[in-house]
N, C-alpha and C positions, 0 to 999 in steps of 0.2 A: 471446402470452407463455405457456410452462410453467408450469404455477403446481401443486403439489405440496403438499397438505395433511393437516396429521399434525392429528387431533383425539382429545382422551378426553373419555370419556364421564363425566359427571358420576356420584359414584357414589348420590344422592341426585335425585330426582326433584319438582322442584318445579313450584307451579301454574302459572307462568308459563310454564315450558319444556313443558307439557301443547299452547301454543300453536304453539310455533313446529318448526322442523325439527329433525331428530334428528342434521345434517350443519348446521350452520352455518356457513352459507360466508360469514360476514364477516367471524370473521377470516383470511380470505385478502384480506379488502380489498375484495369483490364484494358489493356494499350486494343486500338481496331484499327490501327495503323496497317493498310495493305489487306484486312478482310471484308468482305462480302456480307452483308446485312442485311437482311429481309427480317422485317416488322409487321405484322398484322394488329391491327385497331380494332375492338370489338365496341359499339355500343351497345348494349342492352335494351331490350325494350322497359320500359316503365313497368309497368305491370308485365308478369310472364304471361303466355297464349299458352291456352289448355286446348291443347289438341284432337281430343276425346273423341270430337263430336261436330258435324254443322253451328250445331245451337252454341257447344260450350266457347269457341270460336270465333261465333259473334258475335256473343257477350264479351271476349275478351279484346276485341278490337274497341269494341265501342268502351269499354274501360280503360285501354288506351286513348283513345281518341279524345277523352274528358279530360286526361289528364297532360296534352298537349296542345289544348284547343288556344291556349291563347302565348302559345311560343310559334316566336316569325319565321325558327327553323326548326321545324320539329322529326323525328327518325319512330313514325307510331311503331312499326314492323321490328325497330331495332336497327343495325348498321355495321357496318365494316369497311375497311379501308386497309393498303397496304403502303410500304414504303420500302424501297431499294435501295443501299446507298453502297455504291463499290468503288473501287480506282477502277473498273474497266468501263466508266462511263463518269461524264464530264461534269454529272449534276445527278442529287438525287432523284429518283426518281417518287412520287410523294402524290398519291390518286386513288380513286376510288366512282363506283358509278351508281349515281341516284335516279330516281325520278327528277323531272326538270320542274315539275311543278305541283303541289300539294293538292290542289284543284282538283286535277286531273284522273288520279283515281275515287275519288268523291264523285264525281261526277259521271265517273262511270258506272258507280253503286248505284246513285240515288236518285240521277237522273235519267240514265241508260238502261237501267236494273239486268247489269252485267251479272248480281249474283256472284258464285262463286269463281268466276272466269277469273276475277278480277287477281285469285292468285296467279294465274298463268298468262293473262293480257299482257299485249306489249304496249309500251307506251314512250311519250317524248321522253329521252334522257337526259343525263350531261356526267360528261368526268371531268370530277373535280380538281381542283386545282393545288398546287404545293398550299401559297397563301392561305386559302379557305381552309384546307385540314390545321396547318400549322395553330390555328384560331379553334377548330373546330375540340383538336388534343388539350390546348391549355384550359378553355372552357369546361368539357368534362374529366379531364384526368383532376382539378380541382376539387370538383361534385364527388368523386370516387363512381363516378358513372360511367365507368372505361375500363378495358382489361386489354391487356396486350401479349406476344410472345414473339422475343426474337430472336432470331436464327441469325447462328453463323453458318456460311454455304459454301459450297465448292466454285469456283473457277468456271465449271461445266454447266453445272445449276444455273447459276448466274445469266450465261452465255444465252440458255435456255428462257429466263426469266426476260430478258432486256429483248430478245426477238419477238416474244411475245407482243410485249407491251409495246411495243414499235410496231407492229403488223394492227395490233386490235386498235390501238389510237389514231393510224391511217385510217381503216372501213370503219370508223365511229365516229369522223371526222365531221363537223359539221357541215362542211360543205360537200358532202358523199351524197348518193343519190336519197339517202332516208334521214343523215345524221343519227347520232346517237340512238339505241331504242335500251330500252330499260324495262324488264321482265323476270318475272319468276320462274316461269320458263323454259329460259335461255341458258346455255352453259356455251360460255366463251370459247372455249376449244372447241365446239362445234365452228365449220366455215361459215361465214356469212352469219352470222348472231350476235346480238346483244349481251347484255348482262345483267341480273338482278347483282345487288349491294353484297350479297354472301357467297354467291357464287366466283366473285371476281374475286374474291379474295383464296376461296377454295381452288380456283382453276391455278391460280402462284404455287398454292400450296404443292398439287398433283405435279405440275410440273416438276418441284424441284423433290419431288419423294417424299414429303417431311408428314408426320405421326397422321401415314396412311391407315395406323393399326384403329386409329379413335376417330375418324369419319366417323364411324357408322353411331357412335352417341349422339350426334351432332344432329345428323341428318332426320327430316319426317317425312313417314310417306305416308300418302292418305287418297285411297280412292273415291274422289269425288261423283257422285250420282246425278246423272244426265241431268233430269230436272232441277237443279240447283247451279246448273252453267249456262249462262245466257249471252244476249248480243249474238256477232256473227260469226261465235264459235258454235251454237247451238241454233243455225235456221232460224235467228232473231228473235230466239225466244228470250221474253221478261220473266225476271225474277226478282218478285220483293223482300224486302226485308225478313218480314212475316214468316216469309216461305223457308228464307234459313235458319231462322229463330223455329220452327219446332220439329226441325229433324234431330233427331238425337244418336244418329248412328251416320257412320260413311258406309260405302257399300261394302260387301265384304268377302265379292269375288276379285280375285287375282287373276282371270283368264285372260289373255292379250288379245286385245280386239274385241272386248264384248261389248255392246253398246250399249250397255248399263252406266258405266261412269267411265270419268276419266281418271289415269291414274297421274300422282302428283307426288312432287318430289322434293323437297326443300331444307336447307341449311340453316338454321334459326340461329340467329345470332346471341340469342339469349343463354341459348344449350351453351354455345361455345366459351358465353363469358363466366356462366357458372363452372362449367370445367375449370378453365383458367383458373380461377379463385380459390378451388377445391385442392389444385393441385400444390398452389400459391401455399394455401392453410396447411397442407399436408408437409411440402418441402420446409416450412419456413419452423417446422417444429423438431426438425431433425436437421443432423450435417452430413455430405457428403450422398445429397441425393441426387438421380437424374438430371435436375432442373434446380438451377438457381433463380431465389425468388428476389425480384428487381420491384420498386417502387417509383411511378412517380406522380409528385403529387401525394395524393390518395389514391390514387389509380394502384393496383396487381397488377403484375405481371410477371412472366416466365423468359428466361435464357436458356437456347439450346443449340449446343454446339453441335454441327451436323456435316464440317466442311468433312469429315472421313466417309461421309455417308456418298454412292455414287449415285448422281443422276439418272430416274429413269432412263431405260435407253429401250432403241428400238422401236420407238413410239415419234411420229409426228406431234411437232409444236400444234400443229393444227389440222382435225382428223372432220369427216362425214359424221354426220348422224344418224346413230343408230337404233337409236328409241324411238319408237313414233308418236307423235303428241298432237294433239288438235290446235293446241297454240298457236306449233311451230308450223305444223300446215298451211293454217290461217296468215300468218304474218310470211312465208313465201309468197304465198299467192299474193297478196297485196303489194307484195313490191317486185312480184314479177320473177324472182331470185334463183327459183329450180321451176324444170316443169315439172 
């Protein structure tokens, strides 16, 4: 059956709603009484990023950038966030990890002329809080600037997901030897690492199995070209603006280890909210599809029932690294982390 949910968000936050989900799917008549919920947040970026190219890329930032310059929380890149809500844990759990300050990658552009590092730099982080998102969903599920999907998960999953988030909120801890670091990067399930905003939501996702088939939409890869990576990923080399504005190709070997470029890897949150929405359009024209298509607000979004599905197994919550990256290089040595 179709089932189509209009919810508002209460404009008061009280203790008991501290517990449960921020999508209440009962009253659609779907009791969640005793299941396991995992939600993922999408924000979208403002404008899409054209990925093409150096140039098409930072024309597309800087057309973001215009069109957030004068909001005091702005997500130029786009955004993600997750939430947990089960009986095998005492609260929900409701975070996500940003950069700590807007500043801070500007300044690494335009003052530093990191260039194109500034995909893969690490930087001060924070994760965020219940509060802050709970404000962050009614603000754009409002706009229709939000896409979401939520899972129902197994028992196992679960287990999986709540060690997680309890191991990485210890080493991210502000008072840990680095605190927080937020990067693109980063993938959480690596030991000892940060998080970019889409990766922490993708690293939930891996953990608990869920629509491993459609990564690969989602994800960019793009081999970025020495010269266009600066700061003390590249022997302190500067790179101006200029410089990425007339390259019009990424490099276009793939051999590991060349020292032509570096290769890059990233989950655009924007690919993920248009999927959402596509599949939202798709499901919501038919009955008796995969996914039931849920509303709130004006927000899309997706229900998908997964507790039959089994938790990856066989696999550590948290494994080595096995890609090698100048980033991740960079940011060991700096704090000492591996020889």
């Amino acid at each position: 059956m179709r089932i189509t949910i209009s919810i508002f968000l209460s404009l008061f936050i009280t203790a008991s709603f501290a517990q449960t989900s921020v999508i209440p799917l009962e009253s659609a008549g779907l009791s969640q009484s005793g299941l396991n919920e995992l939600t993922i947040f999408i924000i979208p970026a403002k404008a899409k990023f054209d990925w093409s190219s150096p140039r098409t890329l930072y024309k597309s930032y800087f057309k973001n950038y215009r069109k957030n310059i004068f909001n005091k929380k702005s997500y130029t890149l786009g955004h993600a966030f997750v939430q947990l809500c089960t009986p095998l844990s005492s609260s929900r759990i409701f975070t996500g990890m940003r950069a700590a300050s807007g500043s801070e990658p500007k300044n690494l552009v335009l003052k530093d002329h990191y260039g194109l590092s500034i995909l893969g730099a690490d930087m001060d982080g924070t994760l965020e809080t219940d509060s802050e998102l709970v404000c962050e969903v009614r603000k754009y599920s409002k706009k229709g600037q939000l896409a979401f999907i939520t899972f129902f998960i197994s028992d196992e999953a679960t287990e999986r997901l709540l060690q997680f988030y309890r191991i990485f909120k210890s080493s991210n801890d502000s008072s840990s030897t680095h605190g927080p670091r937020y990067g693109g990067a980063f993938w959480p399930r690596y030991t000892g690492e940060g998080s970019g905003c889409s990766a922490f939501v993708m690293s939930s996702m891996d953990l608990a199995g869920l629509l491993e088939d459609e990564f690969s939409y989602w994800l960019v890869k793009v081999n970025i070209p020495m010269e266009l990576i600066g700061g003390p990923y590249n022997n302190g080399n500067e790179v101006k603006l200029k410089d990425i504005k007339k390259q019009t190709c990424w490099s276009d070997t793939c051999e590991p280890g060349d020292a032509g470029y570096e290769h890059f890897e990233i989950y655009d949150p924007t690919l993920i909210s248009e999927w959402i929405k596509a599949k939202w359009d798709e499901e919501n024209s038919r009955d008796g599809g995969p996914y039931t298509p849920l509303r709130l607000n004006q927000a899309k979004g997706l229900l998908i029932d997964c507790r039959n599905q089994p938790a990856p197994g066989g696999d550590s919550i948290f494994m080595e690294r096995d890609k090698p990256s100048i980033f991740i290089d960079y940011y060991n040595q700096k704090y000492h982390l591996k020889n």
